[in-house]
C-alpha positions in Angstrom: 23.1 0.6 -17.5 20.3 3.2 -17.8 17.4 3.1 -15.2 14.8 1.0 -15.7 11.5 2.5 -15.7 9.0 -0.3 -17.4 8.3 -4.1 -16.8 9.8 -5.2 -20.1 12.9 -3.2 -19.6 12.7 -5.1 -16.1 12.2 -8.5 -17.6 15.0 -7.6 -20.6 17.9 -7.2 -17.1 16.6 -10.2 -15.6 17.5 -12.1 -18.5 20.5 -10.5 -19.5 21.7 -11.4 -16.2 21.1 -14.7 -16.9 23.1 -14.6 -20.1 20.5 -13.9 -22.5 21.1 -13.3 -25.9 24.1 -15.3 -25.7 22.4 -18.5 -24.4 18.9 -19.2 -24.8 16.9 -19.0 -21.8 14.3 -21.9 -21.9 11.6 -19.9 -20.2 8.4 -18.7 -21.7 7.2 -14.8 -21.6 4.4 -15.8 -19.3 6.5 -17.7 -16.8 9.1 -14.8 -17.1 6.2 -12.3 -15.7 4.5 -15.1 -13.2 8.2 -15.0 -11.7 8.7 -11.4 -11.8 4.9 -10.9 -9.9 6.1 -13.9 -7.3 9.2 -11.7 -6.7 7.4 -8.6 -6.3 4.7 -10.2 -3.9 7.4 -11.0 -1.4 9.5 -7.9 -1.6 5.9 -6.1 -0.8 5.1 -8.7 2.0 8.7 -8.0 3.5 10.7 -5.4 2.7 10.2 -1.6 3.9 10.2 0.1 0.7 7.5 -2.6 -0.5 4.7 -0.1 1.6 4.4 3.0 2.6 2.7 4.4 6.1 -0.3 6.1 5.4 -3.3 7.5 7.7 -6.2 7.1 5.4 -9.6 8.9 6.0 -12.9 7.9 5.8 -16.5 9.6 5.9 -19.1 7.1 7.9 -21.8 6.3 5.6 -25.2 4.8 6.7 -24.5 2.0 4.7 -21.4 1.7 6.6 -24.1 1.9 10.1 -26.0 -0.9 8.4 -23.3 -3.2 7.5 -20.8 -2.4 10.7 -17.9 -2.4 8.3 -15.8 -0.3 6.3 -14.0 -0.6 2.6 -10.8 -0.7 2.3 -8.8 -0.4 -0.9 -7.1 -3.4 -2.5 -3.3 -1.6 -2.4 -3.6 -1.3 1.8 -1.3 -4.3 2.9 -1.9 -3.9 6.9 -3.9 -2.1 9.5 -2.4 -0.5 12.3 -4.6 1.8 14.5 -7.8 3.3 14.1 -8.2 6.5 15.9 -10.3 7.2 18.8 -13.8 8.1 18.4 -14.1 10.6 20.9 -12.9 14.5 21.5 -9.6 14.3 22.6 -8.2 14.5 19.7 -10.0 17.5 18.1 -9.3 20.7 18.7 -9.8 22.7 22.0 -11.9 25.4 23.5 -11.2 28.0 26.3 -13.5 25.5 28.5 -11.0 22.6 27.9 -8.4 22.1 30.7 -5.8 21.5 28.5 -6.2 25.3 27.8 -6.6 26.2 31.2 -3.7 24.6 32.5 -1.9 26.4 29.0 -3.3 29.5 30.1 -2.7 30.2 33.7 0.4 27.1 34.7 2.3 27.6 31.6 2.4 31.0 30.1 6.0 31.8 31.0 8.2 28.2 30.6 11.0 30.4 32.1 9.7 31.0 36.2 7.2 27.5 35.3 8.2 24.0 35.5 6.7 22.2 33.0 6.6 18.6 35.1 3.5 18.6 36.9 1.6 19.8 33.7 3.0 16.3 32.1 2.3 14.5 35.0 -1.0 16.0 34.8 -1.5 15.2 31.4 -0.7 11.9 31.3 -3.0 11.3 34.0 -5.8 12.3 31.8 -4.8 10.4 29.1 -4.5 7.4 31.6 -7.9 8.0 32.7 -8.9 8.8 28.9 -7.7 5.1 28.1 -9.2 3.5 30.9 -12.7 4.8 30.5 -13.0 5.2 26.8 -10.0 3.0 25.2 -9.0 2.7 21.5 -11.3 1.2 18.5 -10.8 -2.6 18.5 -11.0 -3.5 14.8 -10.4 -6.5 12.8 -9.0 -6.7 9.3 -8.1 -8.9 7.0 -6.4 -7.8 3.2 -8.2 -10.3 1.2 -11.5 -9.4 2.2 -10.7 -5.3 1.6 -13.1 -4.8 4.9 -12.2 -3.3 8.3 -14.2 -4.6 10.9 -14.8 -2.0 13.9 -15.8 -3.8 17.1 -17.7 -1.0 18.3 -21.6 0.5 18.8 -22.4 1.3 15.3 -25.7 2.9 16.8 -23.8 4.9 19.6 -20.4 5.6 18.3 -20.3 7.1 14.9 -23.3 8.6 13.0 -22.9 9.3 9.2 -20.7 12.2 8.4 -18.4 11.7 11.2 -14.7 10.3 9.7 -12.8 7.5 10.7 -8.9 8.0 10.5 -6.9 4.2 9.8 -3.1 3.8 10.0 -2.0 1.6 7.5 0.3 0.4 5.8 -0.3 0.3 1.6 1.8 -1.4 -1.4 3.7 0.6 -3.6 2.8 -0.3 -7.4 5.4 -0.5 -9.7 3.0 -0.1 -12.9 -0.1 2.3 -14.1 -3.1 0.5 -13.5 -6.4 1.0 -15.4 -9.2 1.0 -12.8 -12.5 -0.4 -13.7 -15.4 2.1 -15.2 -15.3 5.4 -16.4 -15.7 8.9 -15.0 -17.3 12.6 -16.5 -16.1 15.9 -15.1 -16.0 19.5 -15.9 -13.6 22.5 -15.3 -16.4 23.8 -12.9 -16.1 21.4 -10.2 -13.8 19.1 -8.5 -16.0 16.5 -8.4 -15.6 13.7 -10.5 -18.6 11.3 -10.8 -18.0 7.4 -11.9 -19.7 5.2 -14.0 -19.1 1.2 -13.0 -16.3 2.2 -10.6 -14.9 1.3 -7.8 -13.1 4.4 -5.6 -13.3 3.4 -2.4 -11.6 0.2 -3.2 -9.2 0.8 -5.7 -7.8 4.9 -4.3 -6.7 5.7 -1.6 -7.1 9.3 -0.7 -4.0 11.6 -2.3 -2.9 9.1 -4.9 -2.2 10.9 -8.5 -4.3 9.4 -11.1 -4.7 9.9 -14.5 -8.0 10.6 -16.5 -8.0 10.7 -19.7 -4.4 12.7 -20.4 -4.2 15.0 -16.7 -2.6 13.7 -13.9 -4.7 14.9 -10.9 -4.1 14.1 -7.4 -7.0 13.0 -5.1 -8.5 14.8 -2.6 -11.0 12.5 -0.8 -13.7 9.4 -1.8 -17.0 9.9 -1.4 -18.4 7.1 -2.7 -17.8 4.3 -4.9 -18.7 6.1 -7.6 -17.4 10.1 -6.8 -14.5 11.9 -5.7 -13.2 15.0 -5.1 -10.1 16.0 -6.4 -7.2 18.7 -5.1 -8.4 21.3 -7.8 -10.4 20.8 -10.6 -9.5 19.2 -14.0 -8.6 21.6 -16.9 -10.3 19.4 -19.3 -14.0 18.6 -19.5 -14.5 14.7 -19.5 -16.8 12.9 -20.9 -16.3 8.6 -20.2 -12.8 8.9 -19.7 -10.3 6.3 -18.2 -8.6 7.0 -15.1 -5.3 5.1 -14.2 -3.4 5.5 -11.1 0.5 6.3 -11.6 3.1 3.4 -10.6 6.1 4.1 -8.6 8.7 3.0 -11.6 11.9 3.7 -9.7 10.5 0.0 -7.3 12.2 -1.6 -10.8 15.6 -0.2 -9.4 15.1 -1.8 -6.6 19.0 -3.9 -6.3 16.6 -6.8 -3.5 13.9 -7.0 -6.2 16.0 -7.3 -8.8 18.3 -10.1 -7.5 14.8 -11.7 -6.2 13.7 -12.0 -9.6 16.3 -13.2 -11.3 16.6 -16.1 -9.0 13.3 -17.0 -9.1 13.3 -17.3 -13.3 16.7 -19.1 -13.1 14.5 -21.8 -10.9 11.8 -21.8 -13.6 13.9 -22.1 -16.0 15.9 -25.2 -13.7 12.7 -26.6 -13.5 12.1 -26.4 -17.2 15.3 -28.4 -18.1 15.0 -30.6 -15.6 12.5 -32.7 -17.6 15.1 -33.1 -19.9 18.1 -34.3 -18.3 20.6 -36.9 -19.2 19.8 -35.8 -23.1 22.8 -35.1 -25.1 22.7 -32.3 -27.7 24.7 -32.1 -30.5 28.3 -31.0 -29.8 28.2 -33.6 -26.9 26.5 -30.9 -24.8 24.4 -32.7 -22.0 22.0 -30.5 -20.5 21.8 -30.0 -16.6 18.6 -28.4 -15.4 18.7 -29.9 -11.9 22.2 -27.8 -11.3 20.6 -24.6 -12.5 17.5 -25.6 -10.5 19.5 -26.3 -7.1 21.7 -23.0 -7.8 18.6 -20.8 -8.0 17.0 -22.2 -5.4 19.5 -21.2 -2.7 19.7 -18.1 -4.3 16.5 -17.1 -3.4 16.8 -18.9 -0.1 19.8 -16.3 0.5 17.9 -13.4 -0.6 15.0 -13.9 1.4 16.9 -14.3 4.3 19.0 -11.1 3.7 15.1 -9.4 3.2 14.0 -10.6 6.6 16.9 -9.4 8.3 17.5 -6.1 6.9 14.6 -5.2 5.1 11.3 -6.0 7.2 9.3 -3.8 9.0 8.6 -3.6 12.8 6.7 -6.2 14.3 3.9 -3.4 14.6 2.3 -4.7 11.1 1.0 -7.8 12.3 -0.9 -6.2 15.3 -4.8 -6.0 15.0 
């Protein structure tokens, strides 16, 4: 069959592999879509190509000071790391002895050995470990907040930037955000009106306003962005959408998923009527169709845990 790029056309397969339009299918459009988002909760909650790594940035605020905590967006599933606060990862000077030992133990790897400069640097990131450490942070993906266990009046000042490995859902559909925006040729700045940024973008998602896609530079606020380049159009209380992923609908685990899961609804649905004999002498079975589904998706979920989860590092922090 062709590729599926929409929910309906999604929904239409599911169905079909149930047997639809030869039999009826006893299940109601909205159950149909409740089972489809079930489906697609746990394939996001379990399998690998449900997320996608990302290292998203943020500018400290002094909001952020006064609250000790951090926005997250709604699509960010888990939280990884949060980088260190201090120098050693920025970039380094002449002054630094990573240079030094560069510079006078290491300009020629052919008459150097390059073991004691690894001994030597792991020693310095031992010590850089035992004196300083790593951001202890708490988060939780209901609550769209990181928590950063740390000296909000020592460690960060606004302006500095917090970097946060995560781990964020991949959506399937275009999703209109809430508000509108206004923006000019002139700038890449795009200023919101009732929005929401920092908790519905993440940084480099492509978006749409008004009838552009544009691809997003960084969040400034809850209300303004910066985009990478400026729009072509002017805009004047436009709609911005952020593109879905369509090709998740081709997705062979998700589809089977689903399918089970509106062969159980629709089980469950006939169940309440079984025993009755339709004319013809059919009898319907409901509890057959609802037993058969259910260790479907018992199968399928197993077959996701095994082969399709990510590393235990998700559930860390």
């Amino acid at each position: 069959m062709a590729t599926i790029n929409t929910r309906q056309q999604f929904k239409d397969y599911c169905l079909r592999r149930l047997g639809w339009p030869v039999i009826e299918i006893n299940v109601d459009d909205d159950q149909v879509d409740d089972r489809i988002d079930d489906a697609l909760n746990f394939w996001r909650d379990y399998h690998y190509d449900g997320t996608e790594k990302l290292f998203m940035k943020h500018q400290i605020t002094q909001a952020d000071i006064d609250r000790q905590w951090i926005y997250c967006p709604d699509a960010v599933q888990f939280v990884t790391g949060i980088f260190p606060f201090d120098q050693s990862n920025a970039s380094i000077n002449m002054f630094d002895l990573r240079y030094q030992l560069r510079l006078h133990d290491l300009y020629d790897f052919t008459s150097v050995s390059y073991v004691s400069y690894e001994i030597t640097m792991q020693h310095l990131r031992t010590l850089n470990l035992l004196f300083s450490g790593t951001p202890q942070f708490r988060f939780n993906r209901h609550q769209n907040k990181v928590f950063l266990d740390i000296d909000w009046t020592r460690d960060v000042q606004p302006g500095d930037w917090v970097v946060v490995e995560c781990y964020r859902t991949i959506r399937p559909e275009t999703v209109t955000l809430t508000g509108t925006v206004t923006g000019s040729p002139s700038s890449n700045t795009i200023t919101g009106y009732g929005t929401k940024f920092d908790q519905e973008i993440v940084p480099y998602d492509f978006i749409t306003i008004g009838t552009e896609s544009k691809q997003v530079g960084n969040i400034e606020s809850p209300t303004s962005l910066t985009l990478v380049g400026p729009p072509t159009l002017t805009h004047n209380n436009s709609a911005i959408q952020i593109e879905g992923t369509t090709d998740v609908w081709n997705d062979r685990f998700l589809k089977q998923l689903a399918t089970a899961k509106i062969k159980q609804q629709w089980g469950n649905n006939l169940k309440k009527f079984e025993g009755i004999q339709m004319p013809g002498g059919v009898t319907l079975n409901g509890q057959k169709i609802y037993d058969e589904a259910t260790e479907e998706i018992k199968d399928m979920e197993e077959q996701i845990y095994m082969m399709g989860s990510l590393p235990s590092e998700i559930f860390t922090g």
